[in-house]
C-alpha positions in Angstrom: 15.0 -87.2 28.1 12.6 -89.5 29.9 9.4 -90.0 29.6 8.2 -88.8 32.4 9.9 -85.4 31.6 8.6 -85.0 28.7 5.8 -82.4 29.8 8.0 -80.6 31.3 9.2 -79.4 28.2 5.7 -77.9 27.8 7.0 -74.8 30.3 9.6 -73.9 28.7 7.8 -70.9 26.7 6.5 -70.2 29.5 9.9 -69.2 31.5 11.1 -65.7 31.7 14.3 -64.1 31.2 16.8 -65.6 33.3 15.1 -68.4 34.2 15.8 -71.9 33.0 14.6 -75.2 33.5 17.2 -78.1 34.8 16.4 -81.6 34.6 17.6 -85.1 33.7 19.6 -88.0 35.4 21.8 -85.8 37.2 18.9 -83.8 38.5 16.3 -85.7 41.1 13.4 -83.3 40.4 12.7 -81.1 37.5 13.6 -77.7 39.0 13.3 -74.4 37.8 16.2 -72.1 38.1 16.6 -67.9 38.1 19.6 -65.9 37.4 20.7 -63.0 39.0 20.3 -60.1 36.0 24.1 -58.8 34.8 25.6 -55.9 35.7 26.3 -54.4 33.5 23.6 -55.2 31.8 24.6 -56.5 28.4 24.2 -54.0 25.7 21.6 -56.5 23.3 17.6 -57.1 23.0 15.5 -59.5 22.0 14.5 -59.9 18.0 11.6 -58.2 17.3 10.2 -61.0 15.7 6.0 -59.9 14.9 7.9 -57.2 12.9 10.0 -58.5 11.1 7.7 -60.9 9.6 5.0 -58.4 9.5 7.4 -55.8 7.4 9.4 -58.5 6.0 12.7 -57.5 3.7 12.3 -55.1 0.9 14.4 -56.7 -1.3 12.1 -59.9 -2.0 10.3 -60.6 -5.1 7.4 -63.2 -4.0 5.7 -63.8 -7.4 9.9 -64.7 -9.0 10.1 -67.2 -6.0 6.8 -69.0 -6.6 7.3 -69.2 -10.6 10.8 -70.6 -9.5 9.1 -73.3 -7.2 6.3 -74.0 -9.7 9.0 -74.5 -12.4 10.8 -77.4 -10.7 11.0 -80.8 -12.0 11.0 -83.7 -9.8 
């Protein structure tokens, strides 16, 4: 990506669903780009992802995983 670009790449969380941002050689300006929604709309959703980490999986034991890490020999 060129430097000059490089920015740009700032935006990019910033974008909504079905919009994308196009640039590079092939492009003369940055340009941002929306899509027309599906229909039918596609039967999937975004990851919830606040909670799942929040909740986290049940099946974890924490305290074995750190006496695991603190074990290790280098």
């Amino acid at each position: 990506m060129p430097e000059a670009e490089r920015d740009l790449v700032e935006i990019l969380a910033g974008l909504g669903r079905g919009e994308a941002m196009a640039l590079g050689e092939a492009v003369p300006l940055p340009t941002r780009l929306q899509f027309y929604k599906p229909s039918p709309k596609p039967n999937s959703d975004d990851v919830d992802f606040y909670t799942k980490w929040k909740e986290g999986p049940d099946d974890i034991d924490v305290d074995k995983i750190v006496n695991r890490w603190r074990r290790q020999e280098r």
